[in-house]
C-alpha positions in Angstrom: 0.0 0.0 0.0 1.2 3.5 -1.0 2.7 5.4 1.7 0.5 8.4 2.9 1.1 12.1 1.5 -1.5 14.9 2.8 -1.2 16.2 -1.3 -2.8 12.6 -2.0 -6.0 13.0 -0.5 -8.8 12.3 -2.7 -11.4 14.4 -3.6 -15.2 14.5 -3.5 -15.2 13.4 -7.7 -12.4 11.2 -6.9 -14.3 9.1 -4.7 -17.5 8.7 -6.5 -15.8 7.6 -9.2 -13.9 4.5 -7.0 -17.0 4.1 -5.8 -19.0 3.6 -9.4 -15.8 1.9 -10.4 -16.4 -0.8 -8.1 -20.0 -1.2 -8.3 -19.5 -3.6 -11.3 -16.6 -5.6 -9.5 -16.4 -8.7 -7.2 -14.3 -8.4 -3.9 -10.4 -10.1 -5.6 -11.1 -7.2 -8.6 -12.1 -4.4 -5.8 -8.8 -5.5 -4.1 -6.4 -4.9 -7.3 -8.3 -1.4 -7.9 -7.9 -0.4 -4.1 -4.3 -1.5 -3.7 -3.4 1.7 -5.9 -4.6 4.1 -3.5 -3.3 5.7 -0.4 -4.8 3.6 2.4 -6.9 6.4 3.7 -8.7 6.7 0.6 -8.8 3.1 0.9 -10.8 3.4 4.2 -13.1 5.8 3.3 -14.2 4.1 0.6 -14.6 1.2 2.5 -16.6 3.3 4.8 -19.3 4.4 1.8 -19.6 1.1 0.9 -22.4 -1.0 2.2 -20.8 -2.8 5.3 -22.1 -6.0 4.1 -19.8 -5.3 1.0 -17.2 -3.8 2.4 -17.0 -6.9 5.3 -16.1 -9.2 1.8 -13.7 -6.7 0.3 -12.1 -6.5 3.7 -11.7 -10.4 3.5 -10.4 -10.2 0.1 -7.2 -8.1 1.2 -3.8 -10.5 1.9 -2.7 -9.9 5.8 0.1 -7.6 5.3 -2.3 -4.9 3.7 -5.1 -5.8 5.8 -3.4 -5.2 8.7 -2.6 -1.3 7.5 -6.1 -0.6 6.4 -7.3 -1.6 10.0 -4.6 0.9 11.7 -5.2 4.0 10.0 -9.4 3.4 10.3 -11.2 5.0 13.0 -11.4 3.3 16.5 -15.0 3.0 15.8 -15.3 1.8 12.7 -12.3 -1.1 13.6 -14.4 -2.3 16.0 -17.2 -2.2 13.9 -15.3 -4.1 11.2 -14.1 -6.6 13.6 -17.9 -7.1 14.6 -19.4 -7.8 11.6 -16.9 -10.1 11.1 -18.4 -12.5 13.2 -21.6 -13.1 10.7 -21.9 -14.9 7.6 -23.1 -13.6 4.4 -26.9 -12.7 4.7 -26.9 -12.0 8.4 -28.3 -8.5 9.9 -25.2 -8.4 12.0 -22.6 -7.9 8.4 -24.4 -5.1 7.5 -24.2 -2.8 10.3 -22.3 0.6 10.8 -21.4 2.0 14.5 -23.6 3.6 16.3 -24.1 7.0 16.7 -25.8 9.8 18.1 -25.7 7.8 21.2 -26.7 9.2 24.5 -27.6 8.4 28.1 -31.3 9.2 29.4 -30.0 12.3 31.3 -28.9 14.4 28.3 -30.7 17.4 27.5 -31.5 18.6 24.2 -28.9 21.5 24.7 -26.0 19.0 25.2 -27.3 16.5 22.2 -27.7 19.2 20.3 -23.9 21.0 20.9 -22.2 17.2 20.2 -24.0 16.5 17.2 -22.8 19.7 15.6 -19.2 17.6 15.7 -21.2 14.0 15.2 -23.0 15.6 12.3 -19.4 16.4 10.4 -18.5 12.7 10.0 -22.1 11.3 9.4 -25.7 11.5 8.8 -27.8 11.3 12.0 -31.3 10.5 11.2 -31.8 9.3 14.9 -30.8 9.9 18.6 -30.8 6.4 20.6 -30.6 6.5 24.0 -29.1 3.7 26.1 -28.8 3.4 30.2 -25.0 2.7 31.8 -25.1 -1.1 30.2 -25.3 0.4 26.8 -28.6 -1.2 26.8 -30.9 0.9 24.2 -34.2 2.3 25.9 -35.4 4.8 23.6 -35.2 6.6 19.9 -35.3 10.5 19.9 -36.6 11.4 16.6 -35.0 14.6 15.4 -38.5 16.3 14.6 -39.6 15.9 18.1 -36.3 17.4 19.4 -36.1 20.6 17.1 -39.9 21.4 18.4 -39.7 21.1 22.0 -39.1 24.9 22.9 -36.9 24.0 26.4 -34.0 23.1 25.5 -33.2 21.9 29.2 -35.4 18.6 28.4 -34.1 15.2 29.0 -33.8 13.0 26.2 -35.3 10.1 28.1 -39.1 12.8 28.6 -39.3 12.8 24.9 -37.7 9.9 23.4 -40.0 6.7 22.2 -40.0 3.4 24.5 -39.1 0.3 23.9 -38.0 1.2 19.8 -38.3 -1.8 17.1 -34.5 -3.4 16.5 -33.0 -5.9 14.5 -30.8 -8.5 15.9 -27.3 -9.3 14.7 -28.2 -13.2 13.9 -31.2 -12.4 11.7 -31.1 -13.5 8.2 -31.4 -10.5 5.6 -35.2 -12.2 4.5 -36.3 -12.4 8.1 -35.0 -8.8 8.7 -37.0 -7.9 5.6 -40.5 -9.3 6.5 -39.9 -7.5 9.8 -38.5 -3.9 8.2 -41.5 -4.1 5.4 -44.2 -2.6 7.7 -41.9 0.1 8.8 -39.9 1.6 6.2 -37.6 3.1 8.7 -34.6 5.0 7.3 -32.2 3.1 10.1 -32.6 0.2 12.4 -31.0 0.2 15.4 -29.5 -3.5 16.0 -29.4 -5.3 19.9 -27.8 -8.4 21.0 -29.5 -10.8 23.0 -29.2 -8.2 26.4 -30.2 -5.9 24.6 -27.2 -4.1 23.8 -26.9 -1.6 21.1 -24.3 -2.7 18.5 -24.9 -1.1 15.4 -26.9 0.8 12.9 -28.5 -0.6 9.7 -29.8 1.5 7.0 -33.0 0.7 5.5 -31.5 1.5 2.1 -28.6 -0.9 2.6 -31.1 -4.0 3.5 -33.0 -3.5 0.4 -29.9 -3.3 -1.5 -28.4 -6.3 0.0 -32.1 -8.4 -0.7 -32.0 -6.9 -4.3 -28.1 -8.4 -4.9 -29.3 -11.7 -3.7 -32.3 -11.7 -5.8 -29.8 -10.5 -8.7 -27.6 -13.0 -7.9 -30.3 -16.3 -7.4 -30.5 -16.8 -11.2 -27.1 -17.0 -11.9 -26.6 -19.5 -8.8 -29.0 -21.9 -10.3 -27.0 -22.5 -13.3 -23.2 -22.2 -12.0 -22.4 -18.5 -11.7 -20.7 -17.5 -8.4 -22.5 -14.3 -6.6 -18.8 -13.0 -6.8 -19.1 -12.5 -10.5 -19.7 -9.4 -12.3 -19.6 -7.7 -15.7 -16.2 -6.4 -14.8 -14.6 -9.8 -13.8 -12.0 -10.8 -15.7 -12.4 -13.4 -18.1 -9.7 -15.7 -17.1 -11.2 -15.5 -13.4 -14.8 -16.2 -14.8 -13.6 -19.1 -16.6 -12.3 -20.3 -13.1 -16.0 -19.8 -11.5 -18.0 -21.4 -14.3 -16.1 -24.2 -15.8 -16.2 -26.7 -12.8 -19.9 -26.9 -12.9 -20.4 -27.0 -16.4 -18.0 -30.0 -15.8 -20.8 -31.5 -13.3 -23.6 -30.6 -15.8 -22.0 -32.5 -18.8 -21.5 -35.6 -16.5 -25.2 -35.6 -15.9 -25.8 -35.0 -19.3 -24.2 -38.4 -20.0 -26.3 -39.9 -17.5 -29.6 -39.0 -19.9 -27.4 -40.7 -23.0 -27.3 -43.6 -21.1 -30.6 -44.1 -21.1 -31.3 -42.9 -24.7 -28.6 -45.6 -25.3 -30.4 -48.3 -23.3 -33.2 -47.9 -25.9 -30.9 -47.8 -29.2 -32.7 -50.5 -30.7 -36.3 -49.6 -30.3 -35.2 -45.8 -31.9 -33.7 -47.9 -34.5 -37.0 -49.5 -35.4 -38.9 -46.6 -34.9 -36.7 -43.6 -35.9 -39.7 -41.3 -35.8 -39.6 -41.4 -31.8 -36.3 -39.5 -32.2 -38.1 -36.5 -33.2 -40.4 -36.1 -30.4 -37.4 -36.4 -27.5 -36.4 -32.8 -27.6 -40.5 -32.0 -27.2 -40.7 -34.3 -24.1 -37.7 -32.7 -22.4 -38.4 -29.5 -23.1 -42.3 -29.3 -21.5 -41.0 -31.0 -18.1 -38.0 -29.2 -17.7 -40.3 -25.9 -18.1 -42.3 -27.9 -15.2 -39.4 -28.5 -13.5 -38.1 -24.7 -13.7 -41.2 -23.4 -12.7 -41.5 -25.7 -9.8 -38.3 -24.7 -8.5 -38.3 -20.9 -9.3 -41.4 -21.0 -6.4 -39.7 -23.0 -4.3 -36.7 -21.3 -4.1 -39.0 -17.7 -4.1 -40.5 -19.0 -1.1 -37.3 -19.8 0.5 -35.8 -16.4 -0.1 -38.7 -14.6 1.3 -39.4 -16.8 4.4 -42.6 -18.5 3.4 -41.7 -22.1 3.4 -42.0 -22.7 7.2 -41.8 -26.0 9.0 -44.5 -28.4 8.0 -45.7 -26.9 4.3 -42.9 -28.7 2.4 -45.2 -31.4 1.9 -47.9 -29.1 0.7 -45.8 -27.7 -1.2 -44.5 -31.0 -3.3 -48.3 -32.3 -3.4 -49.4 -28.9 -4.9 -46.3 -29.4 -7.5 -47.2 -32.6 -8.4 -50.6 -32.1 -8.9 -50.0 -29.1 -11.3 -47.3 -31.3 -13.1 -50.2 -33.9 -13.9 -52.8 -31.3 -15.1 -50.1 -29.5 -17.3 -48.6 -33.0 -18.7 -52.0 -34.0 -19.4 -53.0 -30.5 -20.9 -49.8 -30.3 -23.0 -49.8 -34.1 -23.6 -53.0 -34.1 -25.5 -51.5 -31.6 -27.8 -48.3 -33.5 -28.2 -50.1 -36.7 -28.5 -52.1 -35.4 -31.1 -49.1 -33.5 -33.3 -47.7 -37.2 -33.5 -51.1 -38.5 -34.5 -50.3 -36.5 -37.2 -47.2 -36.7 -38.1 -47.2 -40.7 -37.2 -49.8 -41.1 -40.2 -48.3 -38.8 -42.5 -45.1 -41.1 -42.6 -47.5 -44.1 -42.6 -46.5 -45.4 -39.3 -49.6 -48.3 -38.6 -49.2 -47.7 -34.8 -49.7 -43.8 -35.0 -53.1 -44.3 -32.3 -50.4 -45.8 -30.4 -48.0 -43.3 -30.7 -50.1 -40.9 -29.8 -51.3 -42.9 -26.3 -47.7 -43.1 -25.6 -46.6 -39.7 -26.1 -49.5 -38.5 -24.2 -48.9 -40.7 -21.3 -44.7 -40.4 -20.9 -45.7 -36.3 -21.1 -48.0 -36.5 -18.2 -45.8 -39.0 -15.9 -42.9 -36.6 -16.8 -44.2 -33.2 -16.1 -45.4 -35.0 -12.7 -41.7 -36.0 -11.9 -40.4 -32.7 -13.0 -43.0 -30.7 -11.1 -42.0 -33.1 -8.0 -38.3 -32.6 -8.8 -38.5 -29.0 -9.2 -40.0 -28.6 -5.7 -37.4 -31.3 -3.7 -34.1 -30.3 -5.2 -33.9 -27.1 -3.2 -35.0 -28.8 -0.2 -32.6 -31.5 0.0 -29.9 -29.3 -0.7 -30.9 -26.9 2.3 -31.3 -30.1 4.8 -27.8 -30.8 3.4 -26.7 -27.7 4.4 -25.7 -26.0 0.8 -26.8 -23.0 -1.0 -30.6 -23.8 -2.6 -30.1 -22.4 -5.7 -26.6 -23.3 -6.2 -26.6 -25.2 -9.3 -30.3 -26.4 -9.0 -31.3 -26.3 -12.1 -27.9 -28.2 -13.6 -29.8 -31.6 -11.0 -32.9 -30.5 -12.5 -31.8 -31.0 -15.9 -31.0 -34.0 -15.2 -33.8 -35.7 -13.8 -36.6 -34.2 -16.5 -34.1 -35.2 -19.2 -34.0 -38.9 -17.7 -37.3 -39.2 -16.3 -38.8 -38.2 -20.0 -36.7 -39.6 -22.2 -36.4 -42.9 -20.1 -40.6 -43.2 -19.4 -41.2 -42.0 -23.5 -38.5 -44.6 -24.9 -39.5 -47.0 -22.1 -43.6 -47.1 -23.1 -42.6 -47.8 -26.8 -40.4 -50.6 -26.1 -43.3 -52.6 -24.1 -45.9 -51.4 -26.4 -44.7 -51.5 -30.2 
């Protein structure tokens, strides 16, 4: 890290662009960017940065640099890095900034007012919280209420509110969200289990942290890391993507496998070939519909305890009606075709098309829903690489039912 030079110091355009710079980079590319800078721009970059974000930048310097960064950051904010620390990703307690504006119950509005004229030149006080000699928060002044009281010798504790709403460090970012979406607060004060205040979350920052996981949940069902972005180099994306697409084309010879199984009835019947890619396609729709809910559901906290089953019953019995639905319309296209190329057993063809695409679109449905779920009781990401499983089992199930059901009945 570049020594420090008072000349060096960034400017207000300077920083804006680092920070826009680094809006379209992962953590290892925000490194390489940051390491250019004199380490006091460095930290109050890191300081406009969402603390969730900043927490995995943080992470993403080597020890020897690291260990700079930490010395020339405020007391407060070291702390507060060292903190957030503690959680994992999508936990209330990454995401939170020291607390300020902080006051016992016995401070009058003339001596809150006199320190935040110094508070107010290093951050934005929407709130005053007031906590009692265990740092335990008891009240929120709201700023309104103490610009319009006319005696300035009030107590803080005569006009703050009771008892205010917090968050608490161990909440997941969805649960902090269902609690936060009735309020619309601008900050949330976050409390330990005592009751301790031990930081600040801004609304804005939780509903840019639930949009980047949202962002980020379609690219995790197919392979993508969450630390990829458009600016990522190439060489580093390869490293993120390949190994699952590795995974997905040892699958995919898993569905050959069973396409091979039936070589000699496709042999005798070459017109089945044409209506493979058909099957697979309508139940891995199924499938991806299925599991686009599910995972939905996850991600916004509505799959409590004991609606996993209703949930994979309701799946399945969609998958039936839409197999059937679209299987009548299959069934009948091969009716069709089947007689157009002669084919004596074209009523039959038809039957078994209709039949594999509603058994198939029931498995998929099925599939769609369970995937998720066992990956979560196994303790990995839901949506990591889902669909690549998915893929699988709609591409097997369909192709394997469909060539299976010609074989016993031509």
């Amino acid at each position: 890290m570049p020594d420090t030079d008072p000349s060096n110091e960034t400017s207000a355009p300077d920083m804006r662009e680092i920070l826009a710079a680094l809006s379209s980079k992962g953590p290892g590319e925000a490194v390489s960017m940051l390491k250019g800078h004199p380490v006091e721009t460095v930290v109050r970059v890191l300081e406009s940065l969402n603390p969730a974000v900043a927490q995995d930048v943080l992470g993403a310097f080597p020890e020897d640099l690291l260990g700079g960064i930490k010395a020339a950051a405020p007391p407060e904010l070291r702390t507060q890095w060292e903190r957030n620390g503690k959680f994992g990703e999508n936990m209330v307690g990454r995401m939170m900034e020291p607390p300020r504006a902080v006051y016992p119950p016995d401070t009058t509005i003339a001596m809150a007012t006199e320190d935040l004229r110094l508070v107010s030149k290093h951050a934005f006080v929407t709130y005053l919280w007031v906590v009692d000699a265990e740092s335990r928060l008891t009240g929120v002044v709201v700023m309104r209420d103490m610009l319009l009281t006319e005696d300035k010798s009030t107590r803080l504790d005569e006009i703050m509110i009771r008892d205010p709403f917090h968050l608490e460090p161990g909440m997941t970012l969805s649960l902090a969200m269902r609690e936060t979406a009735v309020r619309h607060f601008p900050v949330y004060p976050v409390c330990d289990d005592a009751g301790k205040l031990v930081g600040l979350v801004r609304g804005q920052m939780l509903f840019e942290a639930q949009a980047f996981e949202l962002s980020a949940q379609p690219g995790s069902m197919v392979g993508v890391e969450r630390e990829e972005r458009l600016g990522t180099p190439w060489v580093r994306s390869l490293k993120f993507r390949h190994p699952w697409l590795q995974i997905n084309l040892l699958t995919a010879f898993l569905a050959a496998a069973v396409v091979g199984v039936f070589a000699d009835t496709l042999e005798r019947i070459v017109l089945l070939a044409v209506f493979l890619p058909v099957l697979a396609g309508q139940s891995g729709n199924t499938g991806c519909q299925a599991l686009a809910v599910t995972l939905r559901g996850m991600t916004l906290g509505e799959l409590k305890s004991g609606k996993a089953k209703i949930l994979v019953c309701k799946e399945a019995l969609l998958g039936v009606c839409n197999g059937a639905l679209v299987g009548v319309t299959a069934g009948l296209g091969m009716l069709v075709y089947a007689s157009m190329q002669g084919n004596p057993s074209a009523i039959t063809l038809a039957f078994i098309v209709f039949a594999a695409m509603t058994a198939s679109c029931l498995i998929s449905g099925i599939a769609g829903a369970i995937i998720p779920l066992v990956l979560k009781r196994l303790g990995a990401d839901p949506a990591t690489a889902s669909s690549i499983f998915l893929t699988t089992a709609t591409d097997v199930a369909s192709m394997g039912i469909f060539l299976g059901l010609a074989t016993l009945m031509l």
